[in-house]
C-alpha positions in Angstrom: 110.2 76.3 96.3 109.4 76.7 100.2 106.3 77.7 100.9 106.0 81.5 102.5 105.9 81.7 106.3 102.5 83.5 107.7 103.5 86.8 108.8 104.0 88.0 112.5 101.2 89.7 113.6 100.6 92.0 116.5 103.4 93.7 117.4 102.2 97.0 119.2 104.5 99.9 117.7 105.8 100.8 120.8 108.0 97.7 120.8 108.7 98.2 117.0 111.6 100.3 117.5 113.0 97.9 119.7 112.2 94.8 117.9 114.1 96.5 114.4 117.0 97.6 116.5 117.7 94.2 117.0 117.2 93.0 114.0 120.0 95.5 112.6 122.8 93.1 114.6 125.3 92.2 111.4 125.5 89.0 110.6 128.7 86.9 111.4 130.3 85.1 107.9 133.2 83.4 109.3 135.4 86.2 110.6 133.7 89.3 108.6 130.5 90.7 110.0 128.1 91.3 107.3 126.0 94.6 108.4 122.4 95.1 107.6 120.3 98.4 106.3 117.5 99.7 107.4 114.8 101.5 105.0 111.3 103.3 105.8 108.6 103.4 102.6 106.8 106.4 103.1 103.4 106.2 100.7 103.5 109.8 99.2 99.9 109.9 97.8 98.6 109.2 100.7 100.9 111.8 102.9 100.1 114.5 100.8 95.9 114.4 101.2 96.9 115.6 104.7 98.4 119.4 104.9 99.8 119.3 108.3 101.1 115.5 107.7 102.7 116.8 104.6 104.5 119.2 106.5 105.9 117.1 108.9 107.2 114.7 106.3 108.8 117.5 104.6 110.8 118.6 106.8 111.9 115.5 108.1 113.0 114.6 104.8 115.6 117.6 105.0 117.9 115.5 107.5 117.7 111.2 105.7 118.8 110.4 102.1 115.4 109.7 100.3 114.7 108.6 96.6 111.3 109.0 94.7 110.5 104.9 93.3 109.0 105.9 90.4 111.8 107.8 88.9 113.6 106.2 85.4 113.1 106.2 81.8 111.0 102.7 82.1 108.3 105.3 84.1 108.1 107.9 82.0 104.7 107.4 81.1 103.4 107.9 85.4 105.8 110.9 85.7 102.9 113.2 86.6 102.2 110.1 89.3 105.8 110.2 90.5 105.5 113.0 93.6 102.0 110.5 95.1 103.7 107.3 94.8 106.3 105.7 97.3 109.9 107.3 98.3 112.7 105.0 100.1 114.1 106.8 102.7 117.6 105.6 104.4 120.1 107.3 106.9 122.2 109.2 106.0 125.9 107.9 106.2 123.9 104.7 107.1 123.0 105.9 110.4 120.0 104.0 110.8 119.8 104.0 114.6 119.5 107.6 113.8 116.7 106.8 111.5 115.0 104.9 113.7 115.4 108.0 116.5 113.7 110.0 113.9 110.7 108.0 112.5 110.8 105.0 114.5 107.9 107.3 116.5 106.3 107.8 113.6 102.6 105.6 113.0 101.5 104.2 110.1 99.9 107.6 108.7 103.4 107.9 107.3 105.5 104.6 107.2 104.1 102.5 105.1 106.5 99.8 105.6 110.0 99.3 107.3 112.3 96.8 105.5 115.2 95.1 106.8 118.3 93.7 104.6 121.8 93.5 103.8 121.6 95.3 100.4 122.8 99.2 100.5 120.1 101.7 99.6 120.4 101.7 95.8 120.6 98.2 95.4 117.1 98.2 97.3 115.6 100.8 95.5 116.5 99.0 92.7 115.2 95.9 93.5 111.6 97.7 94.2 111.4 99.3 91.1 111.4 96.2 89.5 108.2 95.3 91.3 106.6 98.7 90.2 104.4 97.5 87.3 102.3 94.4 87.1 100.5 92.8 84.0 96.9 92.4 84.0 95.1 89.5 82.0 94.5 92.0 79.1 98.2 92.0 79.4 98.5 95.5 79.8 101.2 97.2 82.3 99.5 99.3 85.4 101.1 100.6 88.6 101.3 98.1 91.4 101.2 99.9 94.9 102.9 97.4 96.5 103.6 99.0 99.6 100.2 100.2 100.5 99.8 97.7 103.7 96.7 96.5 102.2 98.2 95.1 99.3 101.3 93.8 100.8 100.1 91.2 102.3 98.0 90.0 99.6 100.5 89.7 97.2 102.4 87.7 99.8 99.8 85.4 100.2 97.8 85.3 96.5 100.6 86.1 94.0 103.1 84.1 92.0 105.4 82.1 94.3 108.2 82.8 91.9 107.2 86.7 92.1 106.7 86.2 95.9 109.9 84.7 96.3 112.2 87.2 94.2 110.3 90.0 96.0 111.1 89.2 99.3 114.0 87.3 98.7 117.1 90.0 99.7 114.7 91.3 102.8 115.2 90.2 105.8 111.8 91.4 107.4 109.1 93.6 106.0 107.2 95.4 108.9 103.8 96.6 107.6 100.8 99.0 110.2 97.7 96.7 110.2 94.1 97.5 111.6 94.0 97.0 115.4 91.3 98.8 117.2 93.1 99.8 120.4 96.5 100.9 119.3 98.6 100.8 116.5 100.0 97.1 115.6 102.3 96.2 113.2 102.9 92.5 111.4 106.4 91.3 109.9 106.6 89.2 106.8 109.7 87.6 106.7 112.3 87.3 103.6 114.8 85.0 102.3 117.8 87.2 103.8 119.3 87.1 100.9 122.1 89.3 99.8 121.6 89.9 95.9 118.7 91.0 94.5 118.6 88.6 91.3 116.7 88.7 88.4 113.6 90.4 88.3 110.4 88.3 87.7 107.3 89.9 86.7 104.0 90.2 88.4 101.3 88.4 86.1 97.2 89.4 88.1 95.5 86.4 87.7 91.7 86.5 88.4 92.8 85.1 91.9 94.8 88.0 92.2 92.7 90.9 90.7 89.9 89.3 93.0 91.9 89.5 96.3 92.9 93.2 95.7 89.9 94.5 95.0 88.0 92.4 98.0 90.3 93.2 100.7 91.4 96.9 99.4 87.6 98.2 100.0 88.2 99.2 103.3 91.1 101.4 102.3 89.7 103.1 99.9 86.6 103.8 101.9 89.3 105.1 104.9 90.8 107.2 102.6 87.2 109.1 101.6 86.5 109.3 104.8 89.8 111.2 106.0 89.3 113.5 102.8 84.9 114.3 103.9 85.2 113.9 107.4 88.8 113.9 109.2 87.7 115.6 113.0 85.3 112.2 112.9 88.3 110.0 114.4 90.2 112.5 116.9 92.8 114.1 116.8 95.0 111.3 118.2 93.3 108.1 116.2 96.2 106.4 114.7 95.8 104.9 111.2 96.0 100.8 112.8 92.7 102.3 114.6 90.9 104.1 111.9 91.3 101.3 109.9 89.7 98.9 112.2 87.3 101.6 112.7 86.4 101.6 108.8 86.4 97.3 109.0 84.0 97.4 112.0 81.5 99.9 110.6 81.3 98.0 107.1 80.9 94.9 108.7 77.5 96.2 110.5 76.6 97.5 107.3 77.1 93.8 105.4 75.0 92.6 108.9 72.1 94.6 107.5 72.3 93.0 104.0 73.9 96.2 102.7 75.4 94.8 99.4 76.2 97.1 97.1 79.1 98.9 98.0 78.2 103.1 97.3 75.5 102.0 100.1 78.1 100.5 102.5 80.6 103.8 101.7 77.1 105.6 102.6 76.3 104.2 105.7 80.4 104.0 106.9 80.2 107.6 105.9 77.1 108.4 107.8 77.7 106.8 111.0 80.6 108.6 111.1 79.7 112.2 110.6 76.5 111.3 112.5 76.8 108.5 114.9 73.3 109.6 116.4 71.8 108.8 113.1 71.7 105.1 114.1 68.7 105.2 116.6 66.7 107.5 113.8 63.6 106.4 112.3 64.1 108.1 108.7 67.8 106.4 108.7 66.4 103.0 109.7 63.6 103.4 106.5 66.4 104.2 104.2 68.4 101.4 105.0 65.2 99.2 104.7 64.4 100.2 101.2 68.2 99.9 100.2 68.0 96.0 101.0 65.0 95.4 99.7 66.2 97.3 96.4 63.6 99.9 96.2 66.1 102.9 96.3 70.0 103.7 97.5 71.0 104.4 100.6 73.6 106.7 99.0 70.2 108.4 97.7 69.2 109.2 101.1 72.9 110.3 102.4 73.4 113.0 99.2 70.1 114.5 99.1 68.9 114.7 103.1 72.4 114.0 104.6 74.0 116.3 102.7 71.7 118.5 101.4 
């Protein structure tokens, strides 16, 4: 079993469009040319926290062939989850030059992932289904949000080489939005190009696992808070590849300050950004004193004076 390739990283999304177009070249078999698909995951539950954003999905949506994941008998049981969690979204009449004229623009606030390969749209959806539901070590089944570029990569790197290599296997490339704090960057995780799907093989969370996601997830959850409490603190124009690194920077200055526990770190992320004056304020500094030394919680100080 080969050993996964580290992903590409840094590819700025201006060149992304560019760099997919030519990965869509069909592959030559002898004398038949074997074409390639081209698929956006759009991360619904994430979409829909954001009116406008919603919107704009929507009625995009009106013009591609799209297809809710979580959709089957097997997920009857996460049908109230179905409209939050991922839907695969293809050209229509495989068109996908067309797709990429339409959302190739688009940041990650609403791609969650492109994916390149040579299976047609339901054989893909298909193949991502079967990686909807991982086991934990009580062995009991819970959604996997594979697709959230958090998690992506970890699983890539942390999970099951047998899952790791059915996952990716039929994909040629798997183009996920990472933190930058410039512009918007995207990194490629390449498949095995292959052109079944094969049998699926389930996702077992080991403690390496569970221990990676919740590590290395924090500063997407704490991203998504803060675009719920306090949006207008990023701009109007802020890309999610820059609030993201925006999130990462301010968490790392909180662990700088021995901030350990994490509602303080989610306090001072949250504070600095609402406030960024705070920083240079006596009271603030006293807080964050008596949180380290474990006299009281910052979060304390940010509910009850912050926000009074």
């Amino acid at each position: 079993m080969m050993k996964p390739k580290q992903p590409t990283r840094n590819v700025p999304l201006k060149d992304l469009s560019r760099i997919l177009r030519e990965e869509l070249q069909p592959r030559r078999e002898g004398d038949t040319l074997i074409p390639r698909t081209l698929h956006a995951l759009l991360n619904m539950g994430r979409i829909r926290m954001q009116e406008a954003l919603l919107a704009e999905v929507e009625k995009k949506l009106r013009t591609v062939s799209f297809v809710p994941l979580l959709i089957g008998p097997e997920f009857q049981e996460y049908k109230e989850a179905r409209p939050h969690h991922a839907y695969l979204v293809s050209g229509l009449n495989r068109d996908d030059a067309a797709l990429l004229d339409q959302w190739g623009a688009c940041n990650g606030d609403i791609v969650s992932a492109w994916i390149v390969t040579e299976l047609p749209a339901y054989a893909i959806a298909a193949h991502l289904r079967g990686a909807i539901c991982a086991w934990d070590m009580e062995k009991t089944r819970r959604l996997m949000f594979f697709y959230n570029p958090l998690i992506t990569p970890i699983l890539h790197r942390v999970a099951d080489p047998k899952w790791v290599e059915w996952f990716f296997g039929p994909m040629l490339s798997w183009w996920y939005p990472v933190a930058s704090p410039q512009e918007e960057t995207w990194s490629r995780i390449e498949g095995g190009g292959r052109s079944a799907s094969g049998e699926p093989v389930p996702l077992n969370i080991s403690e390496e696992l569970y221990d990676a996601l919740g590590k290395d997830t924090f500063p997407y959850q704490v991203l998504n808070l803060a675009e719920q409490t306090c949006p207008s603190a990023f701009g109007r124009d802020s890309c999610y590849g820059v609030r993201l690194a925006r999130i990462e920077e301010l968490l790392e200055a909180g662990k700088q300050l021995n901030l350990k526990i994490k509602s303080d770190l989610v306090a001072y992320v949250l504070a600095l950004l609402e406030t960024p004056e705070i920083a240079k304020k006596q009271p603030w500094q006293e807080a964050i004193k008596r949180a380290v030394a474990g006299e009281d919680r910052l979060e304390n100080y940010f509910r009850h004076t912050l926000r009074p």
